[in-house]
C-alpha positions in Angstrom: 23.0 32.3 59.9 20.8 33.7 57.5 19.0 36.8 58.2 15.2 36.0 57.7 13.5 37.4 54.4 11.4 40.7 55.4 7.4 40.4 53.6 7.1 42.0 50.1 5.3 44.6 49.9 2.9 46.0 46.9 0.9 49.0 46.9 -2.5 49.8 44.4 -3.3 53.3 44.5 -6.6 55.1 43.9 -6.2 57.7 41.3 -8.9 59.8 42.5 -8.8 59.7 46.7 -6.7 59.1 48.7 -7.4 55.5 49.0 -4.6 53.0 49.2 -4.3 48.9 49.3 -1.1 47.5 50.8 -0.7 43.4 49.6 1.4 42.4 52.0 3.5 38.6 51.1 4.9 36.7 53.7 5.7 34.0 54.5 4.9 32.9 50.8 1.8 31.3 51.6 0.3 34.0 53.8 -1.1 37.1 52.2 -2.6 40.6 53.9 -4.6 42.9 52.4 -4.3 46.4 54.2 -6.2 49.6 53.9 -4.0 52.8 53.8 -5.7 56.5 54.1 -3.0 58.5 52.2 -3.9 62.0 53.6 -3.9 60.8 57.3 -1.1 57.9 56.7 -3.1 55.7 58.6 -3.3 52.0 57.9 -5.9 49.2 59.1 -5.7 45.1 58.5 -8.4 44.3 56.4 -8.4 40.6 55.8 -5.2 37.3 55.3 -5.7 34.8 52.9 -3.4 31.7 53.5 -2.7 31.4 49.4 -1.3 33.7 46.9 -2.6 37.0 45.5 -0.9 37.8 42.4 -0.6 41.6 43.1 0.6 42.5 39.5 -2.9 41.6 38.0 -4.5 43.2 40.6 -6.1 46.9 40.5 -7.8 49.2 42.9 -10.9 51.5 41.0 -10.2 54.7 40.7 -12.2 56.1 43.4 -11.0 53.3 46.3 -14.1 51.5 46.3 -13.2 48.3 45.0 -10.6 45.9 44.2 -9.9 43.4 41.3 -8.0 40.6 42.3 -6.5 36.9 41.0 -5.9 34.7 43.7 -4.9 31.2 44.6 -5.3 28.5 46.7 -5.2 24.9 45.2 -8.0 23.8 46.5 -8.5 22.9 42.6 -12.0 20.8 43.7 -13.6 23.1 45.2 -16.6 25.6 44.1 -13.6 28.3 43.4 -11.7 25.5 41.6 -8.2 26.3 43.4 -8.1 29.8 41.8 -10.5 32.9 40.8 -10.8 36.2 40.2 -12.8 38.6 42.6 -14.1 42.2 42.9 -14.4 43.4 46.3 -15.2 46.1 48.2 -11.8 47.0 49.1 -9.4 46.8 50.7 -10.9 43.7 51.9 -11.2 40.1 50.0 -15.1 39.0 50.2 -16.1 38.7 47.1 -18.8 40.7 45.4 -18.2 39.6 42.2 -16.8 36.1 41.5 -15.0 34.6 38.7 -13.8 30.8 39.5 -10.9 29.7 37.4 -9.1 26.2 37.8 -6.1 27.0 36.7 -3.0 30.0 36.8 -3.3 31.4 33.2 -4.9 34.9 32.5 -6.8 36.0 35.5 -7.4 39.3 37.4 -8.1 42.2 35.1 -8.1 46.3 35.2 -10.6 49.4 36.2 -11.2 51.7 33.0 -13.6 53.8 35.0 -15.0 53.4 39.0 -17.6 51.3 37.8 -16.1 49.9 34.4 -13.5 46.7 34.5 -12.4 44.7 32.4 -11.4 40.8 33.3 -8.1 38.9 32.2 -9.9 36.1 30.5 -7.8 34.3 28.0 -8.8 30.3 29.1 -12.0 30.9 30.4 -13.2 32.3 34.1 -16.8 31.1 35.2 -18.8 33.5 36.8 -20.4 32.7 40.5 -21.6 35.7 41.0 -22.2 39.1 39.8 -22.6 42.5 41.3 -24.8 44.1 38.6 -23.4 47.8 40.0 -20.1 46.8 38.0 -19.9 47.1 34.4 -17.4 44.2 32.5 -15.8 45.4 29.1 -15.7 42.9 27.1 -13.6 43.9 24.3 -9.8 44.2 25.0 -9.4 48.2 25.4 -5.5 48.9 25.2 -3.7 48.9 22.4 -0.6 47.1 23.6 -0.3 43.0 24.9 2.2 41.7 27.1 0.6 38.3 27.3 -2.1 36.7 29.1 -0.4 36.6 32.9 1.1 38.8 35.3 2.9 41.6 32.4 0.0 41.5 30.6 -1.9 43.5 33.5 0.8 44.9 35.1 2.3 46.6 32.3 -0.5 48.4 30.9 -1.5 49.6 34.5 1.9 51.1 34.4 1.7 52.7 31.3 -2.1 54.0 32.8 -0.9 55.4 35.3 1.6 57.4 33.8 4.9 55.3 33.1 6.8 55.4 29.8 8.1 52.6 28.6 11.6 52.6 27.1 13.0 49.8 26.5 13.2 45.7 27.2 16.3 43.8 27.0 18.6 40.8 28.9 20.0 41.8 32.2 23.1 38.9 31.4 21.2 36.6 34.8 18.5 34.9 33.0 15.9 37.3 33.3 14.2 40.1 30.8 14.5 44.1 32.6 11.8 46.3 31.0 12.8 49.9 32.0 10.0 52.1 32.7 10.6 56.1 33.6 8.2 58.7 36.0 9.1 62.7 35.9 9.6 63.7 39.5 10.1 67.2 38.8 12.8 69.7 36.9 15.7 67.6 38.2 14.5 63.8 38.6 13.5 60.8 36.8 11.9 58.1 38.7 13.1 54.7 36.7 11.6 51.5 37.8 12.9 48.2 36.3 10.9 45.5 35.4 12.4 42.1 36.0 10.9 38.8 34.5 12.5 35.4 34.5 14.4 32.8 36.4 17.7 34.6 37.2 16.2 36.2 40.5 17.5 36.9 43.9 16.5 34.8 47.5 13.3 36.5 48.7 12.5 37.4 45.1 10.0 35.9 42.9 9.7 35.1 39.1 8.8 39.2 38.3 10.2 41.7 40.6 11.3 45.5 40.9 14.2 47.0 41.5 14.2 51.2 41.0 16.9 53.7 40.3 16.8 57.6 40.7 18.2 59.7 37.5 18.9 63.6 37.9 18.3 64.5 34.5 20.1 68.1 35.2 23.5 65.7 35.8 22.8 62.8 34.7 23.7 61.2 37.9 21.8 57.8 38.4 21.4 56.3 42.5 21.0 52.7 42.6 17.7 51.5 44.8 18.0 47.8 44.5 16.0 47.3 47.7 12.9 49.3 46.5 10.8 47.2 45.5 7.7 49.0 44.9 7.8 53.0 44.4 5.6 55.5 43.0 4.6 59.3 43.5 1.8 60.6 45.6 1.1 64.3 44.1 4.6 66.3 45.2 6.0 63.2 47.7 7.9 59.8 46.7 6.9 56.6 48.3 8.3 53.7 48.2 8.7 50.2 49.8 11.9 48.6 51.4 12.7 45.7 53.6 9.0 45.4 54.5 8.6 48.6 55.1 7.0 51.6 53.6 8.5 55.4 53.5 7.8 58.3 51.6 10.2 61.3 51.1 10.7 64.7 48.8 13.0 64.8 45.8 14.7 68.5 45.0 17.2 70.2 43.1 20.2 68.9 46.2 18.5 64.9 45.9 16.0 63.4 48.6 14.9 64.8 52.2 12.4 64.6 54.7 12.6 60.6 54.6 9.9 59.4 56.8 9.2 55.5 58.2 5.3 55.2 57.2 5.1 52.1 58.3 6.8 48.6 59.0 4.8 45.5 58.0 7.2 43.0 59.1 5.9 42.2 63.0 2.1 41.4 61.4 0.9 38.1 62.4 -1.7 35.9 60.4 -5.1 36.9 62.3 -8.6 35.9 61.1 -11.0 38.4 60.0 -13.7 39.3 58.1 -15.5 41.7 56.2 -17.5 44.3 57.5 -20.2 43.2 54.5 
């Protein structure tokens, strides 16, 4: 019998609180958004969305306040036209600003400042609305271009947030592994790898992560296949597995003081809305 597939789990953190937004998959068609106060480790549903929410063009400002976001539904005759982007007050969905699409190319975008973004357009979004408090950036303001979809947010936020890029190449499984690198401290080298293609295993989509940890005194590498999201939070490691979400502390003898934040699996479709 096989075992069921546990929810993916992606995590957008603020660079300037302690704000956190947990996008929570599963199953594929149902979608979570949950708020996540990183100095009390405390986490609250915000909203579902019965669709997808690509969470690799997705960004949270870098004071909390508000989330960029491509999502889709299909319901390609409606006012939305079956997909859009959207800034809301996060970590929930309502729109503040709104960006109908119509189709899955481009869409979702990037904060340069707390009130700055800039907006994934390559095959035209439509705006609905606006919330004049926000500031688009029109011209493209990176140097580097991964393409108009998911890598071509997800990689510059990445490199934004402090990841080196190293190198692309094959992996031999029909999919292209970009290897990106984090210094932990003295001794460790966080190293996520950045898969793209078709060659990906069950519960996996089209880009996943996988993550490896590299003492650089030793040159010792541990495999985390079943990371799928990790990242640091000042002097402590997070990192997401198997729908759940831990953090931990990396020394000179490897990692201690793992810690169960929490476990997203049990969560249930509910409805609710915005508190705006």
């Amino acid at each position: 019998m096989q075992r069921p597939v546990p929810p993916r789990i992606h995590v957008l953190l603020a660079r300037d609180s302690a704000a956190a937004v947990v996008v929570r998959r599963g199953p594929s068609r149902h979608t979570a958004l949950i708020g996540w106060d990183r100095k009390t480790d405390k986490f609250k549903t915000a909203q579902w969305f019965y669709g997808r929410i690509y969470e690799r063009r997705c960004d949270l400002a870098p004071d909390g306040k508000h989330l960029i976001y491509f999502a889709m539904n299909g319901r390609w005759e409606s006012s939305t036209k079956g997909s859009w982007t959207a800034i809301s007050k996060a970590p929930y969905l309502k729109a503040v600003s709104l960006f109908s699409k119509g189709d899955c190319w481009h869409g979702g975008g990037l904060f340069r400042t707390s009130t700055d973004y800039w907006l994934n357009d390559g095959h035209g979004h439509e705006l609905q609305k606006e919330d004049r408090s926000l500031r688009r950036v029109v011209e493209y303001p990176w140097h580097e271009q991964y393409g108009g979809e998911c890598l071509g947010v997800y990689y510059i936020r990445l490199q934004r947030d402090g990841w080196q890029m190293k190198y692309s190449a094959q992996d031999g499984k029909g999919s292209q592994v970009t290897v990106f690198e984090k210094r932990v401290n003295n001794h460790w080298t966080l190293r996520k790898l950045a898969h793209s293609g078709i060659g990906h295993p069950v519960g996996r989509g089209v880009y996943f992560d996988t993550h490896e940890l590299l003492n650089s005194r030793t040159g010792e590498v541990i495999s985390k296949m079943d990371w799928e999201w990790a990242e640091l939070d000042g002097a402590r490691l997070l990192w997401a597995a198997n729908g759940c979400l831990h953090c931990g502390r990396l020394d000179a003898k490897g990692l201690h003081n793992e810690k169960l934040l929490h476990d997203f699996s049990p969560m249930q479709f509910e409805s609710l809305a915005a508190p705006y």
